[in-house]
C-alpha positions in Angstrom: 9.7 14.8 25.8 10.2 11.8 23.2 12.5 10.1 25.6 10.0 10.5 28.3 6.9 9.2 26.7 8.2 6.3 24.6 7.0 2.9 24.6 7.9 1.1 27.7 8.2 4.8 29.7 6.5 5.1 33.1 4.1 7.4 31.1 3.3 4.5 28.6 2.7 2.2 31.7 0.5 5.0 33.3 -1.7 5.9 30.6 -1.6 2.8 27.9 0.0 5.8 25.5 3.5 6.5 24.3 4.8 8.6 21.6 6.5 7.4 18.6 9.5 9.6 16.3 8.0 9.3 12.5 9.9 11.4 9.6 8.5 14.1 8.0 5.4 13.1 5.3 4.7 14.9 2.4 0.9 15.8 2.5 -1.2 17.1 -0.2 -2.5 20.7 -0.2 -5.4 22.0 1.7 -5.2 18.8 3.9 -5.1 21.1 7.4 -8.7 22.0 5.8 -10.3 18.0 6.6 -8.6 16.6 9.8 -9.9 13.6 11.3 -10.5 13.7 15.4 -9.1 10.8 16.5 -10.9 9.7 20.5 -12.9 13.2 20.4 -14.1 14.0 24.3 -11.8 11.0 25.2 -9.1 13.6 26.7 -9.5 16.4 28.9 -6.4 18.6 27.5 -5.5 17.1 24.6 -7.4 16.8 21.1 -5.8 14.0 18.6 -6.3 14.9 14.6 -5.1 12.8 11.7 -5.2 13.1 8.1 -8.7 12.3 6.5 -8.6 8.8 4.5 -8.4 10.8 1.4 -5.1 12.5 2.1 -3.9 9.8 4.3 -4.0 7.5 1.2 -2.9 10.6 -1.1 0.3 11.0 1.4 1.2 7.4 1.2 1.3 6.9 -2.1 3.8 10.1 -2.8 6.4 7.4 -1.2 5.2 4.8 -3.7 6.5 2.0 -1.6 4.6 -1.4 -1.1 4.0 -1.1 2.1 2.2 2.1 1.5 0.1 0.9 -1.6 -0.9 -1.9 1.0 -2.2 0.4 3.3 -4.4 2.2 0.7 -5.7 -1.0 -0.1 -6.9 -1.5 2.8 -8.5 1.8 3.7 -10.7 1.4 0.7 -11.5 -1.9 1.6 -12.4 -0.2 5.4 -13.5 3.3 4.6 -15.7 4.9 2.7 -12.9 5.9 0.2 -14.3 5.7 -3.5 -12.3 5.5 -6.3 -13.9 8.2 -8.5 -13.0 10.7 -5.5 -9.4 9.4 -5.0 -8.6 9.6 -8.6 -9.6 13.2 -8.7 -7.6 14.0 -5.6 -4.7 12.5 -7.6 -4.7 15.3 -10.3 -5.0 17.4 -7.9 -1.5 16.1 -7.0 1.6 18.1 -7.4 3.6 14.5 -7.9 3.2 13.0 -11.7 5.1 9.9 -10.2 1.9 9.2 -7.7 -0.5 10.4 -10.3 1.3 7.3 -12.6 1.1 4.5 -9.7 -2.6 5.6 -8.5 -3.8 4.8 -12.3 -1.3 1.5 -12.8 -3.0 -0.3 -9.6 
């Protein structure tokens, strides 16, 4: 199915679409509990979710890398993500090494 969808496919010239391998992230808890609907009616068969910002920015910095830490910058630059909140997901974390990073920047 990968093969068939990816970028450049007849399916990505069809439908302005293609699907894209990514590795496996490691998400905080509970996250399945606050999806994100990503084009909701858009689709007639197919619903889109994605991790809420909160998560999202929770799930990035567990690979503590800079492009990462640049990509929560910008969401709560873009979103509505406050600080106060984000730092309380963060003890929530299982990962002492994010907890450390979050608090650092």
């Amino acid at each position: 199915m990968l093969e068939r969808g990816m970028q450049g496919s007849p399916f990505h010239k069809k439908y302005k679409v293609y699907l894209d391998r990514v590795g496996v992230a490691k998400v905080p808890e509970n996250y399945e509990e606050r999806p994100t609907e990503i084009f909701p009616k858009v689709f007639k068969h197919l619903r889109v979710l994605a991790l809420d910002p909160y998560h999202l920015a929770l799930s990035k910095l567990e690979r503590n890398i800079q492009r990462d830490r640049d990509h929560v910058k910008h969401l709560a630059k873009t979103t509505s993500l406050a600080h106060l909140c984000l730092a309380q997901m963060v003890e929530w974390s299982s990962s002492p090494r994010t907890r450390f990073k979050i608090l650092q920047d």
